[in-house]
N, C-alpha and C positions, 0 to 999 in steps of 0.2 A: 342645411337641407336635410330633408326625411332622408331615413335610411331605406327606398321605396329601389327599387331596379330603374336602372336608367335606362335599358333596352332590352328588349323582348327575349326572355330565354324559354329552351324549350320547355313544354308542357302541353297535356292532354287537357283539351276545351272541354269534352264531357266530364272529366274528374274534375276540374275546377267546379263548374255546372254543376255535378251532384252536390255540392256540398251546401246548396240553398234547401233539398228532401227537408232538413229537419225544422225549415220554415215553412216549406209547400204541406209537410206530410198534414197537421188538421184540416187544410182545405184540398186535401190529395182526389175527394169523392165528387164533388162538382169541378174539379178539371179534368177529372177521367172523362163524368159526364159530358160535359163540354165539349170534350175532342168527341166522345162519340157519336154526337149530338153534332157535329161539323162533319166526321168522315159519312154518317148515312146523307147528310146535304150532298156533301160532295158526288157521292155515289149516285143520286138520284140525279145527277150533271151526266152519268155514263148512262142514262136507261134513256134520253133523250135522244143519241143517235140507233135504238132500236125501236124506239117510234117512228124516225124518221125511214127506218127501213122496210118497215110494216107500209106506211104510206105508199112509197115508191111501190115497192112490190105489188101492195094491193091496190089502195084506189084509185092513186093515179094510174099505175097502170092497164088496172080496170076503169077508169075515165069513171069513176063513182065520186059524184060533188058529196053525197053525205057522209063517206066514209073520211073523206078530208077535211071536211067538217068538225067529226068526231078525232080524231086525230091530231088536229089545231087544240080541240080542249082540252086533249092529253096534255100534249105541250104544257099549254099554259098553266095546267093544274102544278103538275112539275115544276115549275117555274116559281109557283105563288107559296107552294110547300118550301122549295129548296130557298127561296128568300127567307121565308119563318123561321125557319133551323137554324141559321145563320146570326139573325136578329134573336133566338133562344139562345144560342152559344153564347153571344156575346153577355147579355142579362147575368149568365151561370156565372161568369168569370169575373165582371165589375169587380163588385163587393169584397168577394176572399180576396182577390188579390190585391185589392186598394188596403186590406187587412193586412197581408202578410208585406207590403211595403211598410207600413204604417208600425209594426211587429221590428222587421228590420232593424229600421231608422232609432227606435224606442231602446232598442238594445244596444246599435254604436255608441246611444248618449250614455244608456248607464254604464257601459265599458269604458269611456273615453272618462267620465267621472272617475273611474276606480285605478287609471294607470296611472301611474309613479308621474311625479314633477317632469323628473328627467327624459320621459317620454316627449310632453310638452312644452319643453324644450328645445329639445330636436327637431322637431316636428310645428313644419308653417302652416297653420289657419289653415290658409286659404286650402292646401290640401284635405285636412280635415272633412270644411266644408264641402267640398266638390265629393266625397265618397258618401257624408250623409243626404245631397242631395243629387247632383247629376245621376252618378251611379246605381243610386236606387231606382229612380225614375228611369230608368235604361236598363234595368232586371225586370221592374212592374211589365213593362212592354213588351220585353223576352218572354216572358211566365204567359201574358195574353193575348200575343200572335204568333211569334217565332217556333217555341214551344209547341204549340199545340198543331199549327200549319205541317212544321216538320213532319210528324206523325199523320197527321191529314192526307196533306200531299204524296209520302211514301206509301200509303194504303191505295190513295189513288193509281198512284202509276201502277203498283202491283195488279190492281185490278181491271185498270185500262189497257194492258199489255195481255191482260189474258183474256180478254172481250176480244181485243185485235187478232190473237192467234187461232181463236176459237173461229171467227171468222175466215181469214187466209193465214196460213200459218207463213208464206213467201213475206207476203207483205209485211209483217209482224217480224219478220229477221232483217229486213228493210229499216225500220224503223228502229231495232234495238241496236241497229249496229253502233249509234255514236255514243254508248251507252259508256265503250271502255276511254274513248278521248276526253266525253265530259267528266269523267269520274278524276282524271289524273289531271287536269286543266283543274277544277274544283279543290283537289288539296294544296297544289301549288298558290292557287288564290288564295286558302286559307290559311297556310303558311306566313304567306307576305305581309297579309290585311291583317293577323293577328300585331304584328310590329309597329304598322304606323296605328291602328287600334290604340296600342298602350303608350305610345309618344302623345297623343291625341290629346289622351284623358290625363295624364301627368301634366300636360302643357294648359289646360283647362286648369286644374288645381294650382297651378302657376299663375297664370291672370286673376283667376280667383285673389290670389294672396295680395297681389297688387292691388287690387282693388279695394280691400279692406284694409290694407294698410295706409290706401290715399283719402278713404274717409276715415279712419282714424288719426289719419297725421293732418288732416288738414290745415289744424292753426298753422303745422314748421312749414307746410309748403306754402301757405298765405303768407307767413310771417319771411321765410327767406326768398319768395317769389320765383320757388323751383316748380312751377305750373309747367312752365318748356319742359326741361327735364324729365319729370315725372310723365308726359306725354307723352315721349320720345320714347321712353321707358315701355312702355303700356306700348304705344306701336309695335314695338319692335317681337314683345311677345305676341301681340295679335298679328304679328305677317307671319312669324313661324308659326301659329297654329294656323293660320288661312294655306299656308305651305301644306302645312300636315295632311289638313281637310283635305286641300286638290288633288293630294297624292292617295288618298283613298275614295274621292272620287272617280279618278283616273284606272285605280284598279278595278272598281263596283262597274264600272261605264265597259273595261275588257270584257269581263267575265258576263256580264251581260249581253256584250254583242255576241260573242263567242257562242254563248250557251243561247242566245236565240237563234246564229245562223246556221249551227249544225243539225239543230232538228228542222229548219225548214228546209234545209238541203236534200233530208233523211225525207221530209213529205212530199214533196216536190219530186224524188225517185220513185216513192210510192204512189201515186199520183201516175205517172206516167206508164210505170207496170201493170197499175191495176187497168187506165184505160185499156191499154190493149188485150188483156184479159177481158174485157167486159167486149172488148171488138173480135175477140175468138172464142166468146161464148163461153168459156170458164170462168165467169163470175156476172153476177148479176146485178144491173144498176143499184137494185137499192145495196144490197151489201158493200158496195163502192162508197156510195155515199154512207154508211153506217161506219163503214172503214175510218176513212175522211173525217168525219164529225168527231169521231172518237178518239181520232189521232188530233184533233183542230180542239178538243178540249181538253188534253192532256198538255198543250201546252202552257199556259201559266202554273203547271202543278213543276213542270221541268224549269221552266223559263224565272222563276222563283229562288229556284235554289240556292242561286248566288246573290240574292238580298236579302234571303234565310242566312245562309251562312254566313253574310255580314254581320246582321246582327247577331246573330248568334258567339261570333269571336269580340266583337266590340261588349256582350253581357258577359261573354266567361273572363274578359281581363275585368270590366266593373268588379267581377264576384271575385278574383285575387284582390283586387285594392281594397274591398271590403275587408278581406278577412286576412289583408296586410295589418291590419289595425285591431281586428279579433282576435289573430293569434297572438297578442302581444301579453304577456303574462301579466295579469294585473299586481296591484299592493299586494303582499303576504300579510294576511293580517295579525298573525302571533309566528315569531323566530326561536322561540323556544320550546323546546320538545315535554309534552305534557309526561312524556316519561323517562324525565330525569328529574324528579325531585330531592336525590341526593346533592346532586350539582347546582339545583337551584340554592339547596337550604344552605350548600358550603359556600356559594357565591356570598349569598344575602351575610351571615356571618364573618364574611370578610370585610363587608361593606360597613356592616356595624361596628366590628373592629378598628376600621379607619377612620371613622365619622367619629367616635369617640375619641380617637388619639387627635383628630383636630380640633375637636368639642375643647380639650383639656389646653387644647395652645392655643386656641384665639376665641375665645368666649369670654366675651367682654360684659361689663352691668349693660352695656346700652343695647345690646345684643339682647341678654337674656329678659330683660325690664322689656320689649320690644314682644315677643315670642309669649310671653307667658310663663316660661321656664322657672325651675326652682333651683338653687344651688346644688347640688348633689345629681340631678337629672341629669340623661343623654337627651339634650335637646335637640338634635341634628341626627337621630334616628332615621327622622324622614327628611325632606325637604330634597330639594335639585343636586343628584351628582352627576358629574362626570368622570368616569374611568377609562383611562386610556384609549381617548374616544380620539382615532383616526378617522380622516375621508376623504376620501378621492372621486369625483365626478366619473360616472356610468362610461363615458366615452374617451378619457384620460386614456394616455399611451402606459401599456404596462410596463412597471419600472418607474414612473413617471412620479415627481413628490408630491405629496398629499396634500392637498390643501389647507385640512389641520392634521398635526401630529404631537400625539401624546397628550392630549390636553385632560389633564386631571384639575377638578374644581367642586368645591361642593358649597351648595348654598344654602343656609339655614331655613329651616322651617318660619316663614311671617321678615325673611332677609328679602331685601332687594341689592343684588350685587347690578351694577352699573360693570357693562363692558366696553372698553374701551381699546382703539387701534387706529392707526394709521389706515390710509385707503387701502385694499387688496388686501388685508390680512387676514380675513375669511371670518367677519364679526356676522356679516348675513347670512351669513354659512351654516355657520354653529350656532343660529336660532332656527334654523330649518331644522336641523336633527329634531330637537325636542320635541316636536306636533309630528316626526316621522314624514315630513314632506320630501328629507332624502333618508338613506340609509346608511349606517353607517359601515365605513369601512371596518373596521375593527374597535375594540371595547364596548362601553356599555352605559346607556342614561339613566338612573333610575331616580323615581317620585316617590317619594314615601317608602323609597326600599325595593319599591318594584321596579323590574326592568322595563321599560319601555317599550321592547320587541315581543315582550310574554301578553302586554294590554291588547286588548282589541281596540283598533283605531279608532268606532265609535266613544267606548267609552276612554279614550287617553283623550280625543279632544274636545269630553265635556270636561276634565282637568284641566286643559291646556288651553290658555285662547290668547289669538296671537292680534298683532296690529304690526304692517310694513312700512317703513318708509314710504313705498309709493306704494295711496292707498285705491285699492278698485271697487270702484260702486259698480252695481247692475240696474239696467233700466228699470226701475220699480219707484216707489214711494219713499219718504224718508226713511217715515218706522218700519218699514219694509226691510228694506239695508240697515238697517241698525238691530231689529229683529234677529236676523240673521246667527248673531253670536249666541243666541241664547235660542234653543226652541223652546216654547211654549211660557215665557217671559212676556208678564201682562206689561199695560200701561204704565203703571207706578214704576216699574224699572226702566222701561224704558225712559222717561225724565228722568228717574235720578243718571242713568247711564250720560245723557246728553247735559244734564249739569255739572258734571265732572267733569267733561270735554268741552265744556264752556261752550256748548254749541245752543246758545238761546236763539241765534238767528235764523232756527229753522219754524220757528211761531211764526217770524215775519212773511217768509216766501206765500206763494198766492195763494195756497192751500195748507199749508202747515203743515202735519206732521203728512200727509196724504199729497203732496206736492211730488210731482216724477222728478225726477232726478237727471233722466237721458242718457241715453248711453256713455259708458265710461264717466258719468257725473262729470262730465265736460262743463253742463251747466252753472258748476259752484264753482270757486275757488280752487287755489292749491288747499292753501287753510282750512277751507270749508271742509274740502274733502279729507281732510286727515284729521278733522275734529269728529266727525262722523265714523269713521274709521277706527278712533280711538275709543269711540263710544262703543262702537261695537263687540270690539273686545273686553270691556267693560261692566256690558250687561247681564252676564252672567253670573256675576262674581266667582269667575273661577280658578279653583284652588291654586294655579300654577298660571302665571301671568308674563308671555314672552314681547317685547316692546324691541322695534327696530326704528331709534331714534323716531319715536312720534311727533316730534313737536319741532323738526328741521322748518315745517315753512307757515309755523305762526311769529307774528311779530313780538314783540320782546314783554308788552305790558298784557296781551292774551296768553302767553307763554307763562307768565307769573299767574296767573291767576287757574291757569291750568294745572300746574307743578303743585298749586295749593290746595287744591282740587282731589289732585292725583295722591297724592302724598296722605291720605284717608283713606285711600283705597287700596293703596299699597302696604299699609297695615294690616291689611285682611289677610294679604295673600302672596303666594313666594314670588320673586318676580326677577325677570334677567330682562336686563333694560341694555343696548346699547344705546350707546352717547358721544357725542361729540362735544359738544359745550360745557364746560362748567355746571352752567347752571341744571343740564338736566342730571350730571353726575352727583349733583347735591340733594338729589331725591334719593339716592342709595345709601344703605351701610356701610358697604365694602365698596371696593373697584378692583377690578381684573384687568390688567396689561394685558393684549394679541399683541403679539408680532412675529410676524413671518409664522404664520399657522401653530403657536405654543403660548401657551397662558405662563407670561416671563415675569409678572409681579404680580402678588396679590394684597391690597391692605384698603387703609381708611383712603382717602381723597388726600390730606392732609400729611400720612406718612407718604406718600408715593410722590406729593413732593417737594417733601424733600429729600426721597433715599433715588426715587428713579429719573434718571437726567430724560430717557425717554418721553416716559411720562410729563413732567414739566413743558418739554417741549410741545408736544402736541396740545395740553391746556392752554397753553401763552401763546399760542400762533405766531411764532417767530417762523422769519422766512428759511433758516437752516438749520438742520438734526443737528445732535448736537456733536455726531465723528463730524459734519464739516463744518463746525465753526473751529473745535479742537484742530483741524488740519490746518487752519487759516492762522492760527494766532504761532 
């Protein structure tokens, strides 16, 4: 699970709230406009019980049909205007704000692009999803009613309390009185409704996750007929959130009765006072009814508040889950300090120091015949090192062992070292460091000398191009996904890339290279999709080439013909290949022993074995290591 809060802690709604200004602030002028453009509507709502006062007082009371007449037009002139304003406001606001969602939305993707692996990891879809879409859509409708009502509303009441006093000032302390209950009823509501608010929307990002996990999984749940199950499952999060919902219904439904029957209580005494003033002659019908009117349209500005301040706690927790995920520090894209280039040049000098003293112990003809190299050269100047490269997973208990430790390795310039290990010994591990997909806990990768953490991750992963065991298409085209590893890589590469990966059978599909693929390339093959895959990384031809056993789920006579394929292209360029078969370790130079997170052998295919019992075993797929056949015998 996200590392998100599970329950409601305290915090300030408007500090949350501010923190969208620096997306509001270019459209900051047409929503000033807008509210201003709403509060004169509304305003001209209060000039309507001073027409009706004019009436009373004069024509009717003067029994004059044209003066009521004229006063009807008033009305409705007011009426026709405060509509327009209204239908203005909204026009102002469409657009910018369909912008500044759209703005949003555009920036969680390229931040959700730029966080560390280990982020998404932690962190399930389906939450994702739910902040790039419910949440936004639930700020867009903040930003163009809640927003701007808020300020509406609180100009009106100011303004309608001072019409009321200016008129009776009795009557007017009559009606403000429930002013200090509703205020202290109103934070208590907003207290509460902020809690089940953020249970609400976490619980949303929860079905969410279910749900793409059930059309993604669909063949395992067709294939083991967990359709019960996974229902059951989905029920059970949709009753806790139908819970959730009732219980913020239940509160919305209080705070609403509450806040309509204290002011009608509050009219209703006014109302009564004023009669009998109008019955002893200190106040005059029409100002009664001016009173009345004014007090009778001030209520939805009151009676509001509390499905203002719903929304309003329901967008300021959307805008924490927003920028739960904004505040999360993106990739650092260079670890080393542009000013220390003592330390860099004494590192690199070390590096040379040791790449030579290994040049001089295991540089072999078939080695340097391979490379290019001349006898007397430092051929392994450059090519793939590893320096006491430690690492331990972002969320690992501290103290806790490292997944790999100590691993020192270096691999020739035009070498392809085959790694090999037992399950768990962290072989997919230590292909991630190299493209910087994790970080490393301590030492240091370098390519050609350079360190790994000093490249900009643009340019380390036109160097670097990787292919996984389980490989992921996106809904696009063939050449679309096989494009991918290379930008701006014409058509001529692209076939040779997909002839290397023995992938001809994408000429066949109904469209050819232009054929969708569908989500998660569901539609192909396992095979298909890791010949594709392979391609991809492929097509670039680039310098430094990481392989995480690519060829597990082709069958044995596409395997050879792939391997023959591959084995020209792996001439070009350095390459760390895990392997688990024989046959794909006979595409390499060397071979590297993992176990237990430490590179424990290094040599040819051949010396390893017969010097390392380990090794042997795991080639020969015998059923016991070899401490338990030694304990048996």
């Amino acid at each position: 699970m996200p590392e998100i809060p599970a329950e409601h802690t305290e915090r300030s709604a408007v500090r949350s709230l501010l923190r969208l200004w620096p997306y509001v602030r270019p459209v900051r002028i047409r929503l000033l406009s807008a509210a201003l453009v709403a509060i004169l509507a509304s305003c001209l709502g209060l000039v309507i019980p001073l027409v009706l006062k004019w009436m009373v007082d004069g024509p009717v009371a003067d029994r004059d049909p044209g003066g009521v007449w004229l006063g009807a037009l008033y009305l409705l002139l007011l009426g026709i205007v405060e509509a327009l304003l209204f239908g203005l406001r909204r026009w102002l606001v469409a657009r910018p704000l369909a912008g500044v969602e759209a703005s949003m939305r555009a920036a969680l993707y390229r931040h959700l692009q730029r966080l560390p692996v280990a982020f998404h990891d932690r962190w399930p879809s389906g939450q994702l999803l739910s902040r790039g879409t419910t949440d936004l859509m639930l700020l867009r409708m903040f930003l163009a009613f809640p927003l701007t009502f808020l300020l509406v509303n609180g100009t009106t009441i100011v303004i309608g309390f001072l019409i009321l006093f200016a008129q009776d000032w009795s009557l007017g302390l009559v009606l403000l009185a429930p002013a200090i209950p509703l205020m202290i009823l109103c934070s208590l509501f907003e207290t509460k409704y902020a809690v089940v608010a953020r249970q609400a929307q976490d619980q949303v990002g929860d079905l969410t996750t279910v749900v793409e996990e059930s059309v993604l999984g669909i063949r395992i749940i067709k294939g083991f007929g967990r359709h019960r199950s996974q229902a059951l499952a989905f029920r059970a999060l949709s009753r806790r959130l139908r819970a959730t919902e009732l219980g913020k219904a239940r509160l919305l439904a209080g705070i609403w009765a509450l806040i309509t029957a204290i002011p009608e209580l509050a009219i209703g005494a006014a109302l009564v006072l004023g009669t009998v003033e109008v019955a002893d002659g200190d106040l005059s019908a029409g100002t009664l009814v001016a009173f009345l009117s004014t007090a009778l349209a001030l209520r939805w500005p009151v009676e509001s508040i509390g499905f203002l301040l719903a929304i309003s706690q329901e967008s300021a927790t959307a805008t924490e889950r927003y920028f739960e995920v904004m505040d999360v520090a993106e990739e650092r894209d260079t670890e080393v300090s542009a000013t220390a280039p003592e330390a860099g040049a004494k590192a690199d000098a070390d590096v040379n120091a040791d790449t030579e003293a290994d040049a001089d112990a295991d540089t072999g003809a078939c080695a340097m015949a391979k490379t290019g190299a001349r006898p007397g050269t430092a051929p392994d100047r450059g090519g793939m090192a590893f320096e006491g490269v430690e690492f331990r997973y972002p969320d690992a208990r501290p103290g806790s062992v490292p997944v790999l430790t100590r691993i020192d390795l270096r691999i020739r310039p035009g070498e392809t070292m085959a790694l090999v290990g037992a399950t768990g010994s962290g072989k997919t591990t230590l292909t991630t460091l190299v493209p910087r997909l994790h970080e490393l806990t301590a030492g240091r990768i370098t390519l050609d000398g350079e360190d790994i953490a000093a490249l900009e991750r643009p340019r380390l992963r036109e160097l670097v191009s990787v292919a996984f065991e389980e490989p992921t298409l996106f809904s696009a085209t063939v050449g679309e996904n096989v494009l991918m590893g290379a930008e701006g890589a014409g058509e001529d590469a692209l076939r040779r890339a997909l002839a290397v990966a023995q992938a001809d059978f994408v000429y066949d599909l109904p469209q050819g290279l232009d054929t969708q693929v569908g989500e998660q390339g569901l539609s192909l093959s396992g095979g298909q999709r890791q010949r594709l895959a392979l391609a991809r990384a492929v097509v670039g031809e680039p310098r430094f080439l990481v392989l995480d056993d690519p060829l597990s789920a082709l069958d044995v006579h596409t395997e050879t013909l792939v391997e023959a394929a591959l084995r020209r292209v792996l001439e070009r360029t350095t390459a760390l290949v895990v392997a688990h078969r024989p046959s794909t370790v006979m595409l390499a130079d060397r071979v590297a022993l993992l176990s237990d997170g430490r590179i424990t052998a290094v040599g040819t295919h051949q010396e390893l074995l017969r010097g390392n019992a380990e090794y042997a075993w795991l080639m020969s797929g015998a059923e016991h290591t070899p401490a338990e056949e030694g304990s048996t015998r």
